[in-house]
N, CA, C and O atoms as a Tinker XYZ file with bonds, in Angstrom:
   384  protein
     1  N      0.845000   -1.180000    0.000000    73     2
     2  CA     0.000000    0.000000    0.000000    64     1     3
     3  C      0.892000    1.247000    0.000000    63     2     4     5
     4  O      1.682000    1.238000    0.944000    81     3
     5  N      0.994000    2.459000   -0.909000    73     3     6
     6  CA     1.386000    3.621000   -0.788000    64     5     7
     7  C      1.239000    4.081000    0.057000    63     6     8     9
     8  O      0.115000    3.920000    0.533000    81     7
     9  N      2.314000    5.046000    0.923000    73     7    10
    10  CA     1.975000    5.807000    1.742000    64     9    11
    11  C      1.386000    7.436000    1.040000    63    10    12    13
    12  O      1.328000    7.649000   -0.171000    81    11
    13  N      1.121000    8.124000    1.773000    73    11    14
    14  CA     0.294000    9.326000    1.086000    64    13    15
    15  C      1.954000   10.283000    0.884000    63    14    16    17
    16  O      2.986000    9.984000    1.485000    81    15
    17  N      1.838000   11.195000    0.103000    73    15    18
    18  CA     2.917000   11.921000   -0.077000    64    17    19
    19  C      3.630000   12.549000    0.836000    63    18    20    21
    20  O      4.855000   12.599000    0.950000    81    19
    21  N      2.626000   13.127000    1.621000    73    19    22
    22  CA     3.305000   13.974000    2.883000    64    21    23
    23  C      4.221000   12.981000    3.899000    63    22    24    25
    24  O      5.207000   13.612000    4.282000    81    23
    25  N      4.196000   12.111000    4.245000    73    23    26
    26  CA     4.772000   10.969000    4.794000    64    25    27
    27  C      6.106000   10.349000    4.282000    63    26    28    29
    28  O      6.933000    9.888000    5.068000    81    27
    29  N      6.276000   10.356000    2.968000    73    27    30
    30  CA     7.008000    9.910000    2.030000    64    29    31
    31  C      8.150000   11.108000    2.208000    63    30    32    33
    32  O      9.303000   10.751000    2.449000    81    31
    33  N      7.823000   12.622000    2.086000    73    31    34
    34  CA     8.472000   13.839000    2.470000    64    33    35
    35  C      9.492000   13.773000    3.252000    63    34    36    37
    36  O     10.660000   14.077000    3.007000    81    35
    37  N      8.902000   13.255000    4.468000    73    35    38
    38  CA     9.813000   13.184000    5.767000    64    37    39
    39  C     11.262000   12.663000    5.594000    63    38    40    41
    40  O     12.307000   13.180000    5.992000    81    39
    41  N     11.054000   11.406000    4.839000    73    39    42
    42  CA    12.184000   10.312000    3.943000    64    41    43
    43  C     13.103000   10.839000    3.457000    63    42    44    45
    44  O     14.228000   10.403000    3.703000    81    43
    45  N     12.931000   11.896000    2.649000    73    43    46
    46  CA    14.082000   13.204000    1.656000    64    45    47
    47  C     14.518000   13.870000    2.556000    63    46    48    49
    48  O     13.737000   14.407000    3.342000    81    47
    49  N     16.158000   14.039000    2.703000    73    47    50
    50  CA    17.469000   14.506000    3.228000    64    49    51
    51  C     16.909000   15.796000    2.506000    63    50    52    53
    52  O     15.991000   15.806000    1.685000    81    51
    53  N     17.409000   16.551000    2.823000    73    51    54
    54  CA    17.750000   18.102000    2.683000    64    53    55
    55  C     19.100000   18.517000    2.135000    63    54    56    57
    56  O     19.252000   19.387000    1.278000    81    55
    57  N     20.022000   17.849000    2.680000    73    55    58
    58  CA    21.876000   17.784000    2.657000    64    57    59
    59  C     22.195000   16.730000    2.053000    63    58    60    61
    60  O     21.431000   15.765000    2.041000    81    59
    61  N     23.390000   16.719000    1.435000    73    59    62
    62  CA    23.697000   15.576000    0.676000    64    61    63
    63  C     24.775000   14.737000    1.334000    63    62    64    65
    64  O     25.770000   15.372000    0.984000    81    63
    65  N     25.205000   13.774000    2.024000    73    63    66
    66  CA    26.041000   13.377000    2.047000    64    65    67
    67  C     27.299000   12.914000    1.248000    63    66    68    69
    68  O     27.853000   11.816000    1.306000    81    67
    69  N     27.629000   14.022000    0.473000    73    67    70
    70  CA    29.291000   14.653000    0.852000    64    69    71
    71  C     29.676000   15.564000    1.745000    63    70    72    73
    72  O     30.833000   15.878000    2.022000    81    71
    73  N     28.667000   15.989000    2.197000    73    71    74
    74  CA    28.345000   16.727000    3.428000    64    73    75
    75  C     28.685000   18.727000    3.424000    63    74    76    77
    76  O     28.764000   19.583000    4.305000    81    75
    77  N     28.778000   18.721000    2.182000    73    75    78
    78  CA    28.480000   20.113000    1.557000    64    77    79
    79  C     27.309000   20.302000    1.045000    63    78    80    81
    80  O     26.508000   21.180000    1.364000    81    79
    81  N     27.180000   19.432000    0.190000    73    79    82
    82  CA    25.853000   19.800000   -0.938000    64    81    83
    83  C     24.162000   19.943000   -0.597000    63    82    84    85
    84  O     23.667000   19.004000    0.026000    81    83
    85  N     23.499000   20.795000   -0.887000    73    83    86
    86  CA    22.122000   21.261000   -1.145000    64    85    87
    87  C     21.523000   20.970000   -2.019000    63    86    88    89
    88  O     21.680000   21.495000   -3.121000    81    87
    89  N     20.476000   19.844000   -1.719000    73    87    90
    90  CA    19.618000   19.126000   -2.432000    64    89    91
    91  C     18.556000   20.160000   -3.420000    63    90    92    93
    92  O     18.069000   21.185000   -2.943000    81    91
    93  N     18.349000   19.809000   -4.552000    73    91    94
    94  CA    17.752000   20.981000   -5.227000    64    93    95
    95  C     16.643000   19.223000   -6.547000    63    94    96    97
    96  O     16.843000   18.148000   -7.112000    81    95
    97  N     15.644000   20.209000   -6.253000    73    95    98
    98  CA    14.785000   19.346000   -7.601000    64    97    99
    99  C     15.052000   19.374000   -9.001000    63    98   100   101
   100  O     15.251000   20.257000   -9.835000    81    99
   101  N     15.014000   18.591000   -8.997000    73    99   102
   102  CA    15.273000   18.058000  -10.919000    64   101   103
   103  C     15.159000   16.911000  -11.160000    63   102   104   105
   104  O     14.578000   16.237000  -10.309000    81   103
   105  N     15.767000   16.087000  -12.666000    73   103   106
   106  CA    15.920000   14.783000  -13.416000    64   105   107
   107  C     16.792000   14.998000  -13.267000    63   106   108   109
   108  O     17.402000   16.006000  -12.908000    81   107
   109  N     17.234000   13.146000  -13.774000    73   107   110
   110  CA    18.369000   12.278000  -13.488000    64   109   111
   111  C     17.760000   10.866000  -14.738000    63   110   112   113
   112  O     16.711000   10.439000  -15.220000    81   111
   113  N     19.044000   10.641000  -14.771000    73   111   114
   114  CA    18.434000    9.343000  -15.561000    64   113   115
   115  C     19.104000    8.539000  -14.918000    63   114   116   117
   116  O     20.243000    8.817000  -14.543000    81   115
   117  N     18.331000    7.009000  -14.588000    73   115   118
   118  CA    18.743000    5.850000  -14.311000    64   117   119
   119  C     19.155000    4.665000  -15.116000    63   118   120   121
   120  O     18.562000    4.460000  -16.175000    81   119
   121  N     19.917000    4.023000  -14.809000    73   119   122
   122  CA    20.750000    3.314000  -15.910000    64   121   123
   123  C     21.253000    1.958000  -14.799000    63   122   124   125
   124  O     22.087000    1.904000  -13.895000    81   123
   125  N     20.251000    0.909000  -15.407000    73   123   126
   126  CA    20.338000   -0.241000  -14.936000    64   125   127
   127  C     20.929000   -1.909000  -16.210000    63   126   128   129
   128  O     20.558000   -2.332000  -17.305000    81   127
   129  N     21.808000   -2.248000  -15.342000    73   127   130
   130  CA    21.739000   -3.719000  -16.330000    64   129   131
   131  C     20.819000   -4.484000  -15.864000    63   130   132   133
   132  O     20.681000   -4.728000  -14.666000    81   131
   133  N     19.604000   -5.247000  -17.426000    73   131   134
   134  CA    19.344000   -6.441000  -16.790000    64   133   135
   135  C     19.313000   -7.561000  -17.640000    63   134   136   137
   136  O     18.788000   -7.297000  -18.721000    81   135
   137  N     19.726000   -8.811000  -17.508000    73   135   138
   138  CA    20.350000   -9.670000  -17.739000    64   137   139
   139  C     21.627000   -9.204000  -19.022000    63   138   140   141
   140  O     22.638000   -8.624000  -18.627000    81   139
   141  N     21.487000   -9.460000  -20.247000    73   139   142
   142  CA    22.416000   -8.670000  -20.967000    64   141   143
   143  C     22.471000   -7.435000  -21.658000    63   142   144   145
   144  O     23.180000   -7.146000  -22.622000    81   143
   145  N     21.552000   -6.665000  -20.993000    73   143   146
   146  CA    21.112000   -5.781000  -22.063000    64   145   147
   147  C     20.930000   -4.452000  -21.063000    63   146   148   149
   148  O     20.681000   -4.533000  -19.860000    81   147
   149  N     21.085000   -3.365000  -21.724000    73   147   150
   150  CA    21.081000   -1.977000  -20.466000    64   149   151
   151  C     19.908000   -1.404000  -20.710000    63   150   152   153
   152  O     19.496000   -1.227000  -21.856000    81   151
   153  N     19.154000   -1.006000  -19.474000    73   151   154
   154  CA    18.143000   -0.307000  -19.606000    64   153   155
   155  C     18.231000    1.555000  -19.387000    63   154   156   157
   156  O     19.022000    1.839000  -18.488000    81   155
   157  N     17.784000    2.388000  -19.831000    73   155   158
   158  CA    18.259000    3.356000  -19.253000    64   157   159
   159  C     16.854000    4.672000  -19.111000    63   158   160   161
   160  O     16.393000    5.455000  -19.942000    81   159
   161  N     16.578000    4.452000  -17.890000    73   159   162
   162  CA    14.914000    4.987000  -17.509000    64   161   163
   163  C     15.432000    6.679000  -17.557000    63   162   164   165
   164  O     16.287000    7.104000  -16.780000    81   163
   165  N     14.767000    7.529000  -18.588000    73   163   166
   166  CA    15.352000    8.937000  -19.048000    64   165   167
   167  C     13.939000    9.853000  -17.803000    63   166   168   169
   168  O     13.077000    9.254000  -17.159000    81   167
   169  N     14.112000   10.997000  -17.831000    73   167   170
   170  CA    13.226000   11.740000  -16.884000    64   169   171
   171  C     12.882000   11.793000  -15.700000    63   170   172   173
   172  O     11.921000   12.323000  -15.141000    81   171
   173  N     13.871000   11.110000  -15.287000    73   171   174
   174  CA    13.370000   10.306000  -13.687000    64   173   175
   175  C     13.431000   11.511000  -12.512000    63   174   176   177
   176  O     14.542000   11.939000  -12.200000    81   175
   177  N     12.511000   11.926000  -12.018000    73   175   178
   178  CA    12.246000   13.164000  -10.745000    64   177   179
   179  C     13.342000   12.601000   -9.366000    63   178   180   181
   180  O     13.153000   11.526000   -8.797000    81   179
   181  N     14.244000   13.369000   -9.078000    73   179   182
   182  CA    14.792000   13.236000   -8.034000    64   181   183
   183  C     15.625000   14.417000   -7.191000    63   182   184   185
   184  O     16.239000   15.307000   -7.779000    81   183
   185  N     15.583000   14.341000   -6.187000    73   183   186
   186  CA    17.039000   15.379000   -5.236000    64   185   187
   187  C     17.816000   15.537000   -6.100000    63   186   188   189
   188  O     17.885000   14.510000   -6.775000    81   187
   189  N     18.701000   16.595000   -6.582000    73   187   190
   190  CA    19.928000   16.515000   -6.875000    64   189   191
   191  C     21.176000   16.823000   -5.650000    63   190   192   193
   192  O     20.795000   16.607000   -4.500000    81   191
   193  N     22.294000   17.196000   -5.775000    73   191   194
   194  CA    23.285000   17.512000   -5.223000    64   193   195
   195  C     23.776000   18.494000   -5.873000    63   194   196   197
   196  O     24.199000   18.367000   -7.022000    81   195
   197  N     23.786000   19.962000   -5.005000    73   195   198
   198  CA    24.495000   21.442000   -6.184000    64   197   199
   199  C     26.051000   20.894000   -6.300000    63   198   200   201
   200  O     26.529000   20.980000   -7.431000    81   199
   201  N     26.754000   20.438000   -5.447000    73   199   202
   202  CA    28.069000   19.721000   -5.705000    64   201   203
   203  C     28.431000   18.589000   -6.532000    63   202   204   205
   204  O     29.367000   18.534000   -7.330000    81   203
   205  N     27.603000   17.714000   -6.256000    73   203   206
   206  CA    28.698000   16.196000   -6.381000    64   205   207
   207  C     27.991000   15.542000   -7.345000    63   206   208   209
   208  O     28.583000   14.662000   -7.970000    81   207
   209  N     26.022000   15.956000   -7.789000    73   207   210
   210  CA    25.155000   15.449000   -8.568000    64   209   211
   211  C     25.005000   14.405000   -8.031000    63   210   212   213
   212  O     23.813000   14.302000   -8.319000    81   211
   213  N     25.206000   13.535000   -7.489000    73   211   214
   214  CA    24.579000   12.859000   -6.540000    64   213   215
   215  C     22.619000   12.604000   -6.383000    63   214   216   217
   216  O     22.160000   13.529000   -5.713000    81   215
   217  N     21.954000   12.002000   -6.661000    73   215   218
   218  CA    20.705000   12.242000   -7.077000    64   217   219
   219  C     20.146000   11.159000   -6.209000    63   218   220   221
   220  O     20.480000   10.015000   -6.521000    81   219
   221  N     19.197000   11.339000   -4.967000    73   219   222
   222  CA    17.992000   11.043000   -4.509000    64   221   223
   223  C     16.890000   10.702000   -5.012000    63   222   224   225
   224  O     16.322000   11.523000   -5.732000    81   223
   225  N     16.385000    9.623000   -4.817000    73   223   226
   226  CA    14.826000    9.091000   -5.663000    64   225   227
   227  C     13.929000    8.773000   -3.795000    63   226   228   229
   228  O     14.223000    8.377000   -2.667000    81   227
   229  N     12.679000    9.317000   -4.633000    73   227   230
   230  CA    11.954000    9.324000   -3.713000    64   229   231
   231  C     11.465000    7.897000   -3.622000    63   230   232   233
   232  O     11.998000    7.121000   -4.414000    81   231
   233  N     10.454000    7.352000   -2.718000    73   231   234
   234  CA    10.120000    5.936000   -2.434000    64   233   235
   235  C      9.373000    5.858000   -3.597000    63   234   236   237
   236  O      9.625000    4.953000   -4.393000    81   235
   237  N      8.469000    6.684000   -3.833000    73   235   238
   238  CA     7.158000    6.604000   -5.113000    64   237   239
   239  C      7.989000    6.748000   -6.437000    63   238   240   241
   240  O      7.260000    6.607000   -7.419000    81   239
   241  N      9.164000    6.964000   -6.717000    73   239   242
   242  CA     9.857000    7.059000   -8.174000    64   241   243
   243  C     10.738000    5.847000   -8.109000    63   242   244   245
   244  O     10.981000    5.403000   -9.231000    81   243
   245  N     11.322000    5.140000   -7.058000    73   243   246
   246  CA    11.812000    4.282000   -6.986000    64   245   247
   247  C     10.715000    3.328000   -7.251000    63   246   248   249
   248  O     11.386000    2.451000   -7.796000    81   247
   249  N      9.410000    2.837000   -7.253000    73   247   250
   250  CA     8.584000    1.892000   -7.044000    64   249   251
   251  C      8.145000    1.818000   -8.603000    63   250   252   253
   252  O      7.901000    0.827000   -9.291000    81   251
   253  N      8.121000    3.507000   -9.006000    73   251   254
   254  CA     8.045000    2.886000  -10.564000    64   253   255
   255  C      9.083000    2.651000  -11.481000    63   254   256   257
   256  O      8.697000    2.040000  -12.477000    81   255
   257  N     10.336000    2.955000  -11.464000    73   255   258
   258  CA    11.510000    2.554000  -11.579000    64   257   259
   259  C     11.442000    0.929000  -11.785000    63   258   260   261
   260  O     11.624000    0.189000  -12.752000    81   259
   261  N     11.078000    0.722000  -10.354000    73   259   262
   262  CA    10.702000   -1.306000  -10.340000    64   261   263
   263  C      9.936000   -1.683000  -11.103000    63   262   264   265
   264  O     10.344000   -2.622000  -11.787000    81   263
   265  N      8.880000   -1.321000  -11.312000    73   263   266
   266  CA     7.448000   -1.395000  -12.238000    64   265   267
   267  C      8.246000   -1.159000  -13.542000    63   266   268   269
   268  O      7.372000   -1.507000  -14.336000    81   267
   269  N      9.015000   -0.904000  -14.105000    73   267   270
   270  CA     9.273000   -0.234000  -15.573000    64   269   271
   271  C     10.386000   -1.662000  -15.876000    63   270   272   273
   272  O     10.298000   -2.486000  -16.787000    81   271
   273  N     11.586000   -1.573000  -14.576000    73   271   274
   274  CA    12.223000   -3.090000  -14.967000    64   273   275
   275  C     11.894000   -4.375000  -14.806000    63   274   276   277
   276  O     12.522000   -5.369000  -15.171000    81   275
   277  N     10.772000   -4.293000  -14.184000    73   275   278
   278  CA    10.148000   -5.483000  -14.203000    64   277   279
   279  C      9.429000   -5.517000  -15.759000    63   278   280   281
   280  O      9.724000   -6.529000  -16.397000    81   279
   281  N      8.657000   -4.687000  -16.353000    73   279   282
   282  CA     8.259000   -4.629000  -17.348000    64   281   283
   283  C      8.826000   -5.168000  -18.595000    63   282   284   285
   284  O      8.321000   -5.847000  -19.489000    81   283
   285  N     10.249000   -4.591000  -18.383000    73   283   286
   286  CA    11.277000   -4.702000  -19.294000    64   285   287
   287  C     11.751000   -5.959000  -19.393000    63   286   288   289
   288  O     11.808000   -6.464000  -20.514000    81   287
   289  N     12.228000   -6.780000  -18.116000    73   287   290
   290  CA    12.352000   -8.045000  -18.060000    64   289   291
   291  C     11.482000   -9.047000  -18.575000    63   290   292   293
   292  O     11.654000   -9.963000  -19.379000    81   291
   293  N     10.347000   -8.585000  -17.810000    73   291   294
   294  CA     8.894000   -9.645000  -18.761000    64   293   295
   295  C      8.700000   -9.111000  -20.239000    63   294   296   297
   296  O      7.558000   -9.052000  -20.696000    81   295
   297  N      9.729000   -8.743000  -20.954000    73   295   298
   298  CA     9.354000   -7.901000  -22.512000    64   297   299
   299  C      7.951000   -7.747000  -22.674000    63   298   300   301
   300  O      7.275000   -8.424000  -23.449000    81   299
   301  N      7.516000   -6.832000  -21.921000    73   299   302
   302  CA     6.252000   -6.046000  -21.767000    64   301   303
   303  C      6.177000   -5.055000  -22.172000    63   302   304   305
   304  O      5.063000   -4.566000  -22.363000    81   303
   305  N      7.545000   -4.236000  -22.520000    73   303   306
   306  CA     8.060000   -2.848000  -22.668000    64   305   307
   307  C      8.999000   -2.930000  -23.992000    63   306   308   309
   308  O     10.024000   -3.530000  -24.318000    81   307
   309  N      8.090000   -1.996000  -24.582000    73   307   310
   310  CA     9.234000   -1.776000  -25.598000    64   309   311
   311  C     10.374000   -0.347000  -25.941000    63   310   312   313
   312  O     10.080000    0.828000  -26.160000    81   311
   313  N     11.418000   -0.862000  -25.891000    73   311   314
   314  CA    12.299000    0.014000  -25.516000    64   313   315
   315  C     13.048000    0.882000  -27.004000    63   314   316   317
   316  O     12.976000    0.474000  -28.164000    81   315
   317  N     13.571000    1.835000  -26.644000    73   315   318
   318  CA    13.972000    2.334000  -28.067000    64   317   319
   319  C     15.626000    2.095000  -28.187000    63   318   320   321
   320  O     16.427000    2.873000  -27.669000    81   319
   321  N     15.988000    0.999000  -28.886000    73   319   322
   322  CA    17.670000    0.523000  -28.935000    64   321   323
   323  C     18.689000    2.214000  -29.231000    63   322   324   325
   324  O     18.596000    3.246000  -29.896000    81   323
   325  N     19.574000    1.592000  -28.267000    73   323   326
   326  CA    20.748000    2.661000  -27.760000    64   325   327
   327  C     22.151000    1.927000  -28.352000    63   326   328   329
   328  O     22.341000    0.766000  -28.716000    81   327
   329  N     22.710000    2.651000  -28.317000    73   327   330
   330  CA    24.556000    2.518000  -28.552000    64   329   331
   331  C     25.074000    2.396000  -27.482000    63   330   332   333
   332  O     24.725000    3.311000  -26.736000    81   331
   333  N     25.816000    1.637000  -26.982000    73   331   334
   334  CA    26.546000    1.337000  -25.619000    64   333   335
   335  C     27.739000    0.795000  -25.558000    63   334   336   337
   336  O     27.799000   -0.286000  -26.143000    81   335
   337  N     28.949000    1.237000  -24.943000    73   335   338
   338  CA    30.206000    0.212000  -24.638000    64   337   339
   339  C     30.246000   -0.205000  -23.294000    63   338   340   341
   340  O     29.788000    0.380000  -22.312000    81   339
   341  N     30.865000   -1.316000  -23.359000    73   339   342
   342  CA    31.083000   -1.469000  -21.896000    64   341   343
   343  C     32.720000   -2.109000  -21.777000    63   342   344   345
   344  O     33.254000   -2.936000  -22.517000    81   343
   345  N     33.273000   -1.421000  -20.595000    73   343   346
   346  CA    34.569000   -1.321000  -20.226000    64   345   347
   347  C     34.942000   -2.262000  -18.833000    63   346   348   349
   348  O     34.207000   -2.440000  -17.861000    81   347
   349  N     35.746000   -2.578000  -18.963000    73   347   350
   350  CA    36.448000   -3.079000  -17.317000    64   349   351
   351  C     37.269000   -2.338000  -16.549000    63   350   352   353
   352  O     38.339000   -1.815000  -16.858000    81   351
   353  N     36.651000   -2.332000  -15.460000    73   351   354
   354  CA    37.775000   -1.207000  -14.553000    64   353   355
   355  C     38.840000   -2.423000  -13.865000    63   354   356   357
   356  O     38.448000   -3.393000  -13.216000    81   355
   357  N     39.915000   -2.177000  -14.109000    73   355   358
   358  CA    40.952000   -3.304000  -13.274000    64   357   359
   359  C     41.942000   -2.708000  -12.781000    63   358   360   361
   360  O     42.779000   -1.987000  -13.323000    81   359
   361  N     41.776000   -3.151000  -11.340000    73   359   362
   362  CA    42.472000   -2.720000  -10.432000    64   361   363
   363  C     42.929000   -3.925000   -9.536000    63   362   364   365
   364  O     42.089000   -4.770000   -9.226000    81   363
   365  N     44.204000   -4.036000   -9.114000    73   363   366
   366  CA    44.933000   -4.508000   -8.197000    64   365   367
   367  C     43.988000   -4.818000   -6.921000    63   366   368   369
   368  O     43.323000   -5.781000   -6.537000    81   367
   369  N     44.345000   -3.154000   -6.335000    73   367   370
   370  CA    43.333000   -3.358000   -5.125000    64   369   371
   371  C     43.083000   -2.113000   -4.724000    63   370   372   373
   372  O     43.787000   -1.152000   -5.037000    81   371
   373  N     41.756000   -2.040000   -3.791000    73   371   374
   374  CA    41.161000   -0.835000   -3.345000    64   373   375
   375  C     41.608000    0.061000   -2.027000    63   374   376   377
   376  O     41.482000   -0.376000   -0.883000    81   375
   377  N     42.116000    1.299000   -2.314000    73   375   378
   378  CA    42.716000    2.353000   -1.386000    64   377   379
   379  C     41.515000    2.171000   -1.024000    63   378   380   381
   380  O     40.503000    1.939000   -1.686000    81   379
   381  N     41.811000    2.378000    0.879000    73   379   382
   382  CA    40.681000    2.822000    1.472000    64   381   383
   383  C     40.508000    4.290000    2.372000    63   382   384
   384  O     39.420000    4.586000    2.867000    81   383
């Protein structure tokens, strides 16, 4: 069951953890793999970060986010084919 919006509110940071940045409204696009193929959900409403871009999704944009890759998975959705590379990052080992 959805919670009502005002409730959902409470959930959204204000500050960004890099611990400078000021959350400001806008899009973002999300960009998920699923099984071999990339999905990439364009318009997506979220927090931004005035620093680091860093982008916040609310519970209700995240839920359709799910709803859209689930869609996609069950080829329910038809998607408009993209150009894509994909790279390997290789590294030894991770500075901490």
């Amino acid at each position: 069951m959805d919670k009502p919006d005002h409730e959902e509110k409470k959930l959204i940071p204000d500050t960004c953890n890099c611990g400078r940045g000021r959350l400001r409204h806008g899009f973002t696009e999300y960009v998920t793999k699923v099984n071999d193929r990339v999905l990439v959900i364009k318009n997506v409403p979220a927090l931004i970060c005035d620093l680091c871009d860093e982008a916040y999704l609310s519970p209700k944009a995240s839920r359709e986010i799910d709803r859209i890759v689930q869609d996609f998975r069950q080829g329910k959705l038809l998607a408009k084919p993209i150009a894509a590379g994909e790279v390997e990052l290789r590294m030894k080992e991770v500075a901490l």
